[in-house]
C-alpha positions in Angstrom: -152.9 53.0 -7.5 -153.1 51.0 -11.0 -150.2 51.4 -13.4 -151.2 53.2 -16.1 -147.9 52.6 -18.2 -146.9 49.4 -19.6 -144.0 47.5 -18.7 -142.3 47.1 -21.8 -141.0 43.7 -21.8 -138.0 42.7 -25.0 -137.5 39.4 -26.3 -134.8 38.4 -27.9 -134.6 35.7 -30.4 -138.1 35.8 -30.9 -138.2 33.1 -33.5 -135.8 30.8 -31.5 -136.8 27.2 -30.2 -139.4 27.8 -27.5 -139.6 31.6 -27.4 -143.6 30.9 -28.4 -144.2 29.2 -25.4 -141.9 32.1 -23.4 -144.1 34.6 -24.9 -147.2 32.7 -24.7 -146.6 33.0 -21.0 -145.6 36.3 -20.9 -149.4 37.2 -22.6 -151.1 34.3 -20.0 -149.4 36.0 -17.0 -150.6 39.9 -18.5 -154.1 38.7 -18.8 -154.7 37.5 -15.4 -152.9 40.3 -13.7 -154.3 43.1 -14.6 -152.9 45.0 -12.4 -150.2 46.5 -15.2 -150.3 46.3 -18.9 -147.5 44.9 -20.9 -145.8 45.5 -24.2 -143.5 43.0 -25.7 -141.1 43.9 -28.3 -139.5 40.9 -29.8 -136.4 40.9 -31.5 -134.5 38.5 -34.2 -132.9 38.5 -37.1 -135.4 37.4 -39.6 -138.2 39.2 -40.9 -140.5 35.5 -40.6 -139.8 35.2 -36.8 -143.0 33.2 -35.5 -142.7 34.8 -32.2 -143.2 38.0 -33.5 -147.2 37.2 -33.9 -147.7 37.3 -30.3 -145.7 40.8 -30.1 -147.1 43.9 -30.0 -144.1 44.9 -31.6 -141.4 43.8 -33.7 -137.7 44.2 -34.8 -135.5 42.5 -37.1 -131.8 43.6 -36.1 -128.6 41.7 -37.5 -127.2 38.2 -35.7 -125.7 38.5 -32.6 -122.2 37.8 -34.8 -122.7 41.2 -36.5 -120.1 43.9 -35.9 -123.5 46.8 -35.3 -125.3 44.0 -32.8 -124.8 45.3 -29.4 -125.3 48.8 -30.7 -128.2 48.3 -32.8 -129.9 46.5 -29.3 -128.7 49.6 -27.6 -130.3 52.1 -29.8 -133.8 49.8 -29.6 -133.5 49.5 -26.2 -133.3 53.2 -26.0 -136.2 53.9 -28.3 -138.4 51.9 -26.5 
């Protein structure tokens, strides 16, 4: 039976040092299984993130050195 639900894939640090190519991949690998979508919601803490091209969605939530980090990631995690 196909999926019919994407798997909902987060990324975080989506404008970090070799997240592209990590998310390049993670489109590659989507395309020649087809055997379940995928959504992939980067995260980072700036707006300009390059990673967050190759996203289908994005989210700019404070540095991980912020007091609200963990519970901003939580509250994503749960909306998604």
């Amino acid at each position: 039976m196909p999926y019919t639900r994407p798997l909902r894939i987060m990324v975080t640090g989506a404008g970090a040092p070799g997240a592209w190519g990590i998310l390049r991949a993670l489109r590659k690998g989507a395309h020649q299984d087809n055997k379940r979508p995928v959504c992939v919601i980067g995260v980072d803490m700036r707006q300009d993130a390059s990673g967050f091209t190759l996203c289908d969605r994005s989210q700019v939530i404070p540095p991980a050195s912020h007091p609200d980090f963990l519970e901003r990631l939580r509250a994503l995690c749960e909306r998604e």
